[in-house]
C-alpha positions in Angstrom: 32.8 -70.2 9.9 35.4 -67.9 8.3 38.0 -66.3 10.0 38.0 -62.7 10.8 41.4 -61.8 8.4 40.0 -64.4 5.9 37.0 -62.6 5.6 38.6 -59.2 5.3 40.3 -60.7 2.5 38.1 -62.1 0.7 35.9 -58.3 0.8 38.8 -56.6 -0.1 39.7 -59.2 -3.1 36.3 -58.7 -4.8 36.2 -54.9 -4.5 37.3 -52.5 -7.2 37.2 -48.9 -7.5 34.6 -47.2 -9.2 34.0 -45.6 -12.1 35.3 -41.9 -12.5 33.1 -38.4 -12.3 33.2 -35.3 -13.3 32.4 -32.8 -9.8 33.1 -29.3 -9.0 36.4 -28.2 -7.3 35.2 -28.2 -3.9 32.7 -30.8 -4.3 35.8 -32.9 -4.3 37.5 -32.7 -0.9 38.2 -36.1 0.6 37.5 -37.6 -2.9 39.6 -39.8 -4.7 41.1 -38.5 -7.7 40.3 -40.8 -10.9 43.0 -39.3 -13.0 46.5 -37.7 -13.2 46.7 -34.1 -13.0 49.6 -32.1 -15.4 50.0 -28.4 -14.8 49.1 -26.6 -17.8 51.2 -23.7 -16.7 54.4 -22.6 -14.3 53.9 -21.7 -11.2 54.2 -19.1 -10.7 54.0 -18.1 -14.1 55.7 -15.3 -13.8 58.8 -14.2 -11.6 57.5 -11.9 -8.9 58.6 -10.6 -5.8 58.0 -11.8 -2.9 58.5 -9.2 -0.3 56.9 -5.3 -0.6 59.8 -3.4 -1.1 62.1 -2.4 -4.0 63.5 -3.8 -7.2 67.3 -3.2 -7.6 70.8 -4.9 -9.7 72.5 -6.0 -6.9 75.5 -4.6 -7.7 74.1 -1.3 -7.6 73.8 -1.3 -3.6 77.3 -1.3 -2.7 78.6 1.6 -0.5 75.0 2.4 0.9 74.8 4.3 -2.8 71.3 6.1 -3.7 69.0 4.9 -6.0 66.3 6.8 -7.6 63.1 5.8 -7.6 61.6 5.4 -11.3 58.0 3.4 -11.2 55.6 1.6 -8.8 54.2 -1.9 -9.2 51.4 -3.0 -7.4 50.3 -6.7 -7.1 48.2 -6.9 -10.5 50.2 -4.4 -12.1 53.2 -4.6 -14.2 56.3 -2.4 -14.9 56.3 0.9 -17.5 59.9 1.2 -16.8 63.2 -1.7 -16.9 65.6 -1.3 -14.4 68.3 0.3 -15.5 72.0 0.7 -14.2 71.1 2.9 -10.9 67.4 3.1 -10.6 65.4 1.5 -8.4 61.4 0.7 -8.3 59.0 0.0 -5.2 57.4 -3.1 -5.9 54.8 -5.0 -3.7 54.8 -8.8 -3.3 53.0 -10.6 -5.8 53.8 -7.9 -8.6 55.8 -9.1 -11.6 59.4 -8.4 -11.3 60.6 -5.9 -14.2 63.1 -6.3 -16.6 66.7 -5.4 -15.7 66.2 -6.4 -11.8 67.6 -9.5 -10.2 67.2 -8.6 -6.6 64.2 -7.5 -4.4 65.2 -4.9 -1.1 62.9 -5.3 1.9 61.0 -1.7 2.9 62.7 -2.6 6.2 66.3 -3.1 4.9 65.9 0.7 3.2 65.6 4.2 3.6 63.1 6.4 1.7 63.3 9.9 0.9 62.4 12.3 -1.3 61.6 9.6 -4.4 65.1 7.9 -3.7 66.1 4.8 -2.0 69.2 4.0 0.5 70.1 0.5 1.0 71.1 -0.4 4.5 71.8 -4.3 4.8 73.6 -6.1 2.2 72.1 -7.5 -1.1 72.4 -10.9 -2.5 71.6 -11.6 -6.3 68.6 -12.9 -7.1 66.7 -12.3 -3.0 63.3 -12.6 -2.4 62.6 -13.1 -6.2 60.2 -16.0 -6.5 61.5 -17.2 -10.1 58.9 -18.7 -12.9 58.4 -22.4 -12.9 60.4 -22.7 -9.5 57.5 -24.2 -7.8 56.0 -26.3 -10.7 57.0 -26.2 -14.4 54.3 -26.4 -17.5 53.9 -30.0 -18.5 54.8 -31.6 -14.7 52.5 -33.8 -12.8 51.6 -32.5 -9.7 49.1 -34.7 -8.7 48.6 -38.5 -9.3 45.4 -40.5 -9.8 44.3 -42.1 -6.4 45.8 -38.9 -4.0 42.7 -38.2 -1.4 41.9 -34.4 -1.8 42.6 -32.0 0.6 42.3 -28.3 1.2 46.6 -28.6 -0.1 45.3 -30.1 -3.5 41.8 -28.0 -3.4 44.7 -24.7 -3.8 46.8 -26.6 -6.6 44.1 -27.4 -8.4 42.2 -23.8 -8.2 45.8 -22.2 -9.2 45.6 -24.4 -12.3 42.0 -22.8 -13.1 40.3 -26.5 -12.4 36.4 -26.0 -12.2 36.3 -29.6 -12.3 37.5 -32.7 -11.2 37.7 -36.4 -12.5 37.6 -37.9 -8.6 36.0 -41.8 -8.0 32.1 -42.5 -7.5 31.1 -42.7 -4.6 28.9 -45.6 -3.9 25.1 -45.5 -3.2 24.5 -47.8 -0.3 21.1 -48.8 0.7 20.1 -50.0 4.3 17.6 -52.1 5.3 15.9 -53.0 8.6 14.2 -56.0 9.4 12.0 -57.5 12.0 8.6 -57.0 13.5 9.5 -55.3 16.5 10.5 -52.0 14.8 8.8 -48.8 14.9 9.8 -45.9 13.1 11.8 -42.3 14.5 9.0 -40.5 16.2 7.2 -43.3 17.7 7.3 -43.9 21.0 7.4 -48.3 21.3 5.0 -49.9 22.7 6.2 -53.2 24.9 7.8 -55.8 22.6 8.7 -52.8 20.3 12.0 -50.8 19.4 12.8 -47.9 17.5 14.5 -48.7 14.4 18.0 -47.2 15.5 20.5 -49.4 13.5 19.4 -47.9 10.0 20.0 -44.2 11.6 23.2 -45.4 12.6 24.3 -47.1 9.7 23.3 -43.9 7.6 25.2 -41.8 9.6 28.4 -44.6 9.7 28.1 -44.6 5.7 28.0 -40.8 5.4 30.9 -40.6 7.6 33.5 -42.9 5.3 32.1 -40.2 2.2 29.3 -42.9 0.7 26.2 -42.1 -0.6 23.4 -43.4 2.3 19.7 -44.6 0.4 17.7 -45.6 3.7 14.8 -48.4 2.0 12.8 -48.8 5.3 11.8 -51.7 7.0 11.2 -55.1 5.9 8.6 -57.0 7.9 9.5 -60.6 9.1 7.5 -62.5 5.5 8.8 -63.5 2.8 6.8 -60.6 0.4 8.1 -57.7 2.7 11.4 -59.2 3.1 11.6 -59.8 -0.6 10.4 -56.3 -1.5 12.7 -54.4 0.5 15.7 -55.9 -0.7 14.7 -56.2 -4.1 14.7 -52.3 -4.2 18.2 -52.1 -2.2 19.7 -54.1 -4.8 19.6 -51.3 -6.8 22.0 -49.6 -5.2 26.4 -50.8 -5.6 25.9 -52.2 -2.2 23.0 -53.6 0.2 23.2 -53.6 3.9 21.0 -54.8 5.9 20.3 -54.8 9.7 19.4 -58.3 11.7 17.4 -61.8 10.1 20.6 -63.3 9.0 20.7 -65.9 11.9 18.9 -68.9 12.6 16.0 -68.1 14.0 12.5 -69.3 12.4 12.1 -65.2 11.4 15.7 -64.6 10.0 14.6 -64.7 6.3 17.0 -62.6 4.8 19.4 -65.3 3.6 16.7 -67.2 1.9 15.6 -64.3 0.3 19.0 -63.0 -0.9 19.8 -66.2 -2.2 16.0 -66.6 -4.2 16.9 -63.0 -5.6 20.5 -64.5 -7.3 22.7 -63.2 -4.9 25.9 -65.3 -4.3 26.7 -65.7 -0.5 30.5 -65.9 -0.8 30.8 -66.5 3.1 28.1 -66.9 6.3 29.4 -66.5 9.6 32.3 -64.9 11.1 35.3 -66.0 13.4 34.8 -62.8 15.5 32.7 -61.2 18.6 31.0 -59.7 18.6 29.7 -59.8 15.0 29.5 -63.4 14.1 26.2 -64.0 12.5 27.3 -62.2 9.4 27.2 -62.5 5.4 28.8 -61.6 2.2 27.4 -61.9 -0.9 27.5 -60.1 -4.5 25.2 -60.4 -7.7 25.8 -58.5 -10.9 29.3 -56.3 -9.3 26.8 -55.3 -6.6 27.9 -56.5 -3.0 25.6 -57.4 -0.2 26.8 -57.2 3.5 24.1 -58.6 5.6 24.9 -57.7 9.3 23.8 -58.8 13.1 20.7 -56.6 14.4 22.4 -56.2 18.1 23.6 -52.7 17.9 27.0 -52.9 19.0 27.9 -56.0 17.1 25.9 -53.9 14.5 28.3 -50.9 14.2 31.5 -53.3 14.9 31.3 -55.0 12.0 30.5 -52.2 9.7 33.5 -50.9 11.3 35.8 -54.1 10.5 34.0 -55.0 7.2 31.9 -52.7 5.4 34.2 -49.7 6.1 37.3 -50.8 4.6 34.8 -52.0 1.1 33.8 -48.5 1.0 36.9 -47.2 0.9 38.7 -49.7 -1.6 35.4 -48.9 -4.0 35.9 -45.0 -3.8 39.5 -45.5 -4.6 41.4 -44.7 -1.5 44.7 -47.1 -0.5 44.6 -46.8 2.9 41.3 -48.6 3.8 42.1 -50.4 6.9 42.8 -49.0 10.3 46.7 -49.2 11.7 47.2 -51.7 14.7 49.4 -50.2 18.0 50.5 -51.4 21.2 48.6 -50.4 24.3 49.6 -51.6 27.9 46.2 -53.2 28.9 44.7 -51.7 32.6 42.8 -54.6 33.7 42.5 -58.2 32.9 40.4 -59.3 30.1 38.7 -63.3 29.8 37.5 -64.2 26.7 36.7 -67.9 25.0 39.5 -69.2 22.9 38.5 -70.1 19.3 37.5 -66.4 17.7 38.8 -63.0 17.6 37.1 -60.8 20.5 36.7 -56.8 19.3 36.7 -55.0 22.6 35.5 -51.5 23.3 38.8 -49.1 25.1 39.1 -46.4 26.6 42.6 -45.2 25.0 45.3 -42.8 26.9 48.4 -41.4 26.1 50.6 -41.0 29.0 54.2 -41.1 30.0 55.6 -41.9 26.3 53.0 -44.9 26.0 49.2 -46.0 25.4 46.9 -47.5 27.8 43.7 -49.4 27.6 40.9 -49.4 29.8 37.9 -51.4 29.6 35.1 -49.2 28.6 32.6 -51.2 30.3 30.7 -54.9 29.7 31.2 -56.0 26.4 27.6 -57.5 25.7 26.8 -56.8 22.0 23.4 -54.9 23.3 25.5 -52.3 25.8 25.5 -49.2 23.5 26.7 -47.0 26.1 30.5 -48.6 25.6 30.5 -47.5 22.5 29.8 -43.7 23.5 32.7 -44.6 26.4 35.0 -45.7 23.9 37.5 -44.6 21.3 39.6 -47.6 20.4 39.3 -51.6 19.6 41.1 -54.8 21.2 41.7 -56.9 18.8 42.4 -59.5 21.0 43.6 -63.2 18.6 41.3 -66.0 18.4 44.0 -68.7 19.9 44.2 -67.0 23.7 41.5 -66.9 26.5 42.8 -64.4 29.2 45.0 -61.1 29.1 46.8 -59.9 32.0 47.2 -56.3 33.1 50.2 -54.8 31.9 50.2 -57.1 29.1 50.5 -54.9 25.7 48.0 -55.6 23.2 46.6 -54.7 19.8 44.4 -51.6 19.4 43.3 -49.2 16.7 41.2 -45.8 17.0 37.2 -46.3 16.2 37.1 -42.4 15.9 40.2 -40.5 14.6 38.1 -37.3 15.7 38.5 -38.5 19.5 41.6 -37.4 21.0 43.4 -39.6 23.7 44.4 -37.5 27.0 47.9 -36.9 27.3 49.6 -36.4 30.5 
């Protein structure tokens, strides 16, 4: 068997990025970006003011002197008049700041009457002018290829005029289902039956990393079905499928994958639960063949499949950060493999804590609605005592942990 960080690194070794596409502005939010973005203007492009109020020389508002009041500029206007030695002009923010000025007054900071202006606080040169290029001058790189989009670089890009975006492919994953025993949504099982769950959640776990989900259907436990099914998946970048990769005289997707070319780079996993588990490629396409119990099911996805998504859509970041968390509760496990244990995570008092969230059988689904971390507890210990910190990360960054 491989071991569990082995494994990871072997994934992550034979992923690349994808290729680049061309998408719409917002079609590109938590996308990858492909290329390097260089600003084709300043910004702002223009020195404007950035306060409503009044554009004066500075030296002009000594001695709470009276200015008169020679234009207006709105936002999306622009000056008919320069200010000249004693005048002043009311300008909102936004609006282009005219020739001869080099300081904005706040409406607050003067008195208006009868088309003239009386400064009552002091000026300093050059206030509340938001000066051409300040920001970002014509020419610079403002964004660099692999940043992950977000609203921030959604307004960048829409103050550059970008339409379009070069961002990373996302890749099409198809999901497969095998066995006998499954009906389909909608049916209600008879004995010896089960809905076919695991492909709605793996959907749903592929959408949520920003793949592209292609559900095939189910492949019946014979060679033809089993062969059909994944034949189509293969046309996707990468194959997953649920259950038939153990030993059982009905797990027939190994043979399969291997009579259709596909290399198994490694069979079995170091980890629980999750350990009847393959990797294999053909042709830059990658095949992750996973257990059919649910829980070990989602948990590798999770541990594996996630963090190949990720690296293939171009992000960095594709594995989820370790912390300490005081442990509330003894744990047992067998010594020999990594144990992935469902939490219950807390923030209180300045630290983490970990509870249990329930028996960690790989068929108890409920834990998984319970919980909102993983143990990662090492493969070279057997028991955990309470109190003792161990290693944890989030399995939803959407949940929050209670603080107190």
């Amino acid at each position: 068997m491989t071991a569990f960080e082995e494994a990871r690194r072997i994934i992550l070794e034979e992923i690349t990025p994808l290729d680049a596409e061309q998408v719409q502005l917002l079609e590109s939010l938590g996308r990858v970006l492909a290329e390097d973005v260089m600003a084709p203007w300043s910004l702002p492009s223009f020195s404007n003011s950035a306060m409503d109020g009044y554009a004066v020389r500075a030296e002009d508002c000594r001695d709470g002197r009276v200015l008169p009041i020679i234009d207006y500029i709105p936002a999306g206007g622009h000056a008919t008049k320069d200010v000249t030695p004693g005048t002043a002009i009311k300008i909102m923010t936004g609006a282009p700041v005219p020739e001869g000025c080099d300081s904005i007054v706040p409406l607050e900071d003067a008195n208006e009457s009868d088309g003239s202006l009386r400064v009552v606080k002091p000026v300093k040169l050059h206030q509340h002018i938001r000066l051409a290029g300040e920001d970002v001058g014509k020419g610079e790189t403002v964004l660099v290829a692999g940043t992950v989009v977000r609203p921030y670089e959604i307004n960048m890009l829409a103050s550059f005029g970008k339409k379009q975006v070069a961002v990373v492919r996302r890749p099409r994953v198809a999901v497969v289902a095998t066995g006998d025993e499954l009906v389909e949504l909608g049916t209600v099982p008879l004995p010896g039956q089960i809905v076919n769950s695991n492909a709605y959640s793996m959907v749903a776990a592929i959408t949520s990393v920003g793949a592209v989900p292609v559900m095939v259907g189910i492949a019946r436990d014979t060679l033809e079905s089993t062969r059909e099914k994944l034949t189509e998946g293969l046309n996707a970048d990468v194959l997953i499928t649920s259950a038939g990769v153990s030993v059982g005289d009905r797990d027939l997707v190994r043979e399969v994958l291997e009579s259709l070319g596909v290399e198994i780079v490694f069979w079995r996993v170091k980890v629980k639960p999750g350990k009847s588990m393959a990797f294999g490629r053909k042709d830059g396409k990658f095949v992750f063949a996973l257990p059919g119990n649910p829980v070990s099911g989602m948990l590798t996805f999770e541990e594996f499949v996630a963090p190949a998504l990720l690296k293939m859509m171009g992000h960095r970041k594709t594995l989820k950060p370790l912390f300490p968390a005081v442990l509330q509760g003894a744990l047992k496990k067998k010594a020999g493999q990594i144990h992935l244990v469902r939490v219950r995570l807390e923030y209180i008092d300045g630290k983490y804590l970990a509870w249990s969230a329930g028996k960690q059988d790989s068929g108890r689904m409920k834990t998984l609605l319970q919980a909102n971390g993983l143990a990662v507890l090492p493969e070279d210990r057997d028991s955990f005592a309470t109190g003792e910190e161990i290693q944890v990360h989030l399995l939803d960054e959407t949940v929050g942990m209670t603080t107190a």
